[in-house]
N, C-alpha and C positions, 0 to 999 in steps of 0.2 A: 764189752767188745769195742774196738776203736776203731775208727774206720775216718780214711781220707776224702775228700771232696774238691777237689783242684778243680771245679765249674771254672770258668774264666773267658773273657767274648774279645773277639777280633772285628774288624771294620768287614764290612763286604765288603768295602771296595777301597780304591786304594788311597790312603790320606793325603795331605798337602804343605809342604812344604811353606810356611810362612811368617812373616815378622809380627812380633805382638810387643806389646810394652805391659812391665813389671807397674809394682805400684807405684812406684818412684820414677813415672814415666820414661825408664831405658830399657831402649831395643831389645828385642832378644828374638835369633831363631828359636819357633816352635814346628813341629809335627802336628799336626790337628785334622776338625772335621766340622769344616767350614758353615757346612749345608746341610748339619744333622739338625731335622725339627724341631727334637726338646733335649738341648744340652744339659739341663740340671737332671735331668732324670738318666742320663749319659750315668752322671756322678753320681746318681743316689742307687742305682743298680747294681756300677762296679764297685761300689762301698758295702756293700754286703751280696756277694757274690755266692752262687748255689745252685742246684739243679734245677731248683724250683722257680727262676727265676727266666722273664723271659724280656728282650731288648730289642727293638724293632731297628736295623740299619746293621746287627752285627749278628754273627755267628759265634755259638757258643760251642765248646771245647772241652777237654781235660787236660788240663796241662799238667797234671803228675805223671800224666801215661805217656810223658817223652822222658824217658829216662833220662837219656842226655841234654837236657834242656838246657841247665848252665853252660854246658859247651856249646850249644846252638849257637846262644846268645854272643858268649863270649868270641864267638867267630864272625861277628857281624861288624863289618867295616865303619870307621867311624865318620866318613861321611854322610851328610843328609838325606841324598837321594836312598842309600842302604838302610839308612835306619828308617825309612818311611815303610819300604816296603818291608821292614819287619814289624811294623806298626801292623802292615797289613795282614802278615801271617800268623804276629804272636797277640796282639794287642799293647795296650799302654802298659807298662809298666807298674805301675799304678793306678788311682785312681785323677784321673789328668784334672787338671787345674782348668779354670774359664777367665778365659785373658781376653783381654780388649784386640781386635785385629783394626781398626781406625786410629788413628794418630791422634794422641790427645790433646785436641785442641780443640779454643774454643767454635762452641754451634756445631761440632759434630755429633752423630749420634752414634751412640756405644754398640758395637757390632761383638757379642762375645763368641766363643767357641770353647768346647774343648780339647785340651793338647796338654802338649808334653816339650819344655826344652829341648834342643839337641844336646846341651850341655849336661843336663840331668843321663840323659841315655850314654854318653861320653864317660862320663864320672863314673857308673854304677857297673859298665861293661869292662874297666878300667882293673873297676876291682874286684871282678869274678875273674877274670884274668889271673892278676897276682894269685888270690887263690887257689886255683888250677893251677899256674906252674908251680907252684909251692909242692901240691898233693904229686905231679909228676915227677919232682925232682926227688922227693921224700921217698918215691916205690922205684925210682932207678929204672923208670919209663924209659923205655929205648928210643922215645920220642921227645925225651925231655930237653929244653933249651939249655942248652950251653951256657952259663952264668946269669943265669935268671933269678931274679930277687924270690928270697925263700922269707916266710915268714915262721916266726916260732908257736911248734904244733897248740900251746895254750892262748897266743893271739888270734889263732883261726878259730879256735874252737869259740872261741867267745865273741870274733866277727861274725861266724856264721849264725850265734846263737842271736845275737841282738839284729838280726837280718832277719829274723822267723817270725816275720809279723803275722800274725793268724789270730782266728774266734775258737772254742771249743763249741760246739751244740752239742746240749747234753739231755737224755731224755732217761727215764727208769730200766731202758735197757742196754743203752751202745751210749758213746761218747764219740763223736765225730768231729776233727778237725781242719778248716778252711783257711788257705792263707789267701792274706789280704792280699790277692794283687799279684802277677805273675812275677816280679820280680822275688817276692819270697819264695814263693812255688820252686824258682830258680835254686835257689839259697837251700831249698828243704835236698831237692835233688841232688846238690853237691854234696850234703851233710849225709847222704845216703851212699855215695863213694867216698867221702872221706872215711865213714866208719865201716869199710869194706860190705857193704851191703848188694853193691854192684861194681862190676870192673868195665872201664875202660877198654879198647882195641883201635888199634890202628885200620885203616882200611889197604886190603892188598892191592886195589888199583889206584887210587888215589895220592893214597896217604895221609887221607884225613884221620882226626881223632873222634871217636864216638861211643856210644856207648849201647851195646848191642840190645835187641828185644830178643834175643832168641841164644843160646848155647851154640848155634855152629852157625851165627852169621857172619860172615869175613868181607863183607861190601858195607859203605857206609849208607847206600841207599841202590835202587832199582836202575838209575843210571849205569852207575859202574857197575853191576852184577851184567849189565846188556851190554858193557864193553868188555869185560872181560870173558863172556860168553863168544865174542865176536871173533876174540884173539886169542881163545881156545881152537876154533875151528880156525883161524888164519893161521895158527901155528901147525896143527895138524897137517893144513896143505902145502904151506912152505917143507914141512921134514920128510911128506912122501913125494912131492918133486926134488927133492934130493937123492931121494933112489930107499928112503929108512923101507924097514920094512913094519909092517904092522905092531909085532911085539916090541920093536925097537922105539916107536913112537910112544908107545902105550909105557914105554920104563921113563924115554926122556921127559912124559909130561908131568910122571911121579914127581920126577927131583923137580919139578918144578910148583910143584904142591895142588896136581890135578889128577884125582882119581877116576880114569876113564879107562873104560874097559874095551876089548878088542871090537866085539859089536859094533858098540858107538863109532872107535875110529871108524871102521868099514860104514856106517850107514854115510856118516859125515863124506867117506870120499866118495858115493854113490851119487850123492844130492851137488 
């Protein structure tokens, strides 16, 4: 038997924003967590990653159980303040590097952290992207962008494969596999609609792209199910101050892809 383990930990609260220097002492924006007590142990937890496993500053997850996770990601703005708070929601991407936050020179003392480039989160959202429009272009997605760089189907298959960073654990009765690091998690998710495993949807209020939990969900989240519930009943009252009458409202909201029945209008004009 095989079986997944997408364990993977997010910040409780929210990281920051700050300059660190590489080994070759040049600047760089990082993402980080300035104020976490034992950064190595940051690293030595998200480096083998598990249920079993537990990290005091963050919350732990399954990050297989977002279907759409690569498109999450790939929809996250590539500015710093966005990519922070995805830090906050999804975790590092990896397992984050421990950079110097103190300007290296001399008589100071080494203040490390763990973090993440913005550049790294830049680069890797870049090319889940391509990806993704590539796979949209390829099934003639009625959301697909209009001359968008397609890549040829044995170069994906072999980016996505060399993106599957994971361990096997393997015991005398299951074999269970963990990727390293939500960015493969990412990568395994796409390789799950690329190989028709799961489909994509557009969202009817939105128009976001996602990818559903459920066989007859048509919102891409609880927001827009409560806007579009809103402007169910605003439509309802706008067509019977027009003078419709009940069955007439009840066919115009058909065509408009809302099956509601006479009752319902009637309660809706009652309230």
């Amino acid at each position: 038997m095989i079986t997944l383990d997408g364990t993977w930990y997010r910040p409780a609260e929210l990281p920051r924003i700050m300059e660190a220097w590489d080994g070759a002492s040049n600047p760089l924006t990082v993402i980080g967590l300035p104020d976490h007590e034992d950064q190595l142990n940051v690293r030595r937890v998200l480096a083998n990653p598990g249920s079993g496993h537990n990290l005091p500053g963050f919350v732990a997850y399954d990050s297989l159980a977002i279907p759409g996770l690569h498109r999450d990601l790939a929809a996250i703005p590539p500015d710093p303040p966005s990519i922070a708070r995805a830090v906050e929601y999804f975790g590092f991407l990896n397992v984050p590097l421990v950079r110097n936050v103190v300007p290296p020179t001399h008589g100071t003392v080494a203040r490390v952290v763990a973090c993440e480039p913005v550049a790294l989160w830049r680069q890797e959202l870049d090319a889940l992207r391509r990806a993704i429009d590539h796979m949209d272009v390829k099934h003639q997605r009625a959301w697909a962008a209009a001359g968008s760089e397609t890549i040829a189907d044995g170069d994906l298959d072999q980016t996505i494969t060399s993106r599957l960073f994971g361990r096997l654990v393997m015991d005398n009765k299951s074999v269970q596999w963990q990727p390293r690091g939500l960015l493969a998690a990412a990568w395994f998710c796409l390789a799950r609609e690329h190989g028709g495993m799961v489909a994509p949807c557009q969202c009817s209020m939105c128009g976001r792209v996602f990818v559903a939990t459920r066989s007859d969900q048509r919102w891409c989240g609880d927001a827009c199910k409560m806007r579009r519930s809103r402007w169910r009943r605003r439509k309802v009252a706008e067509l019977h101050g027009q003078g419709w009458r009940v069955d007439q409202i009840v066919q115009e909201m058909k065509r408009d892809g809302e099956t509601i029945g006479p009752a319902r209008v009637r309660k809706w004009l009652e309230t």
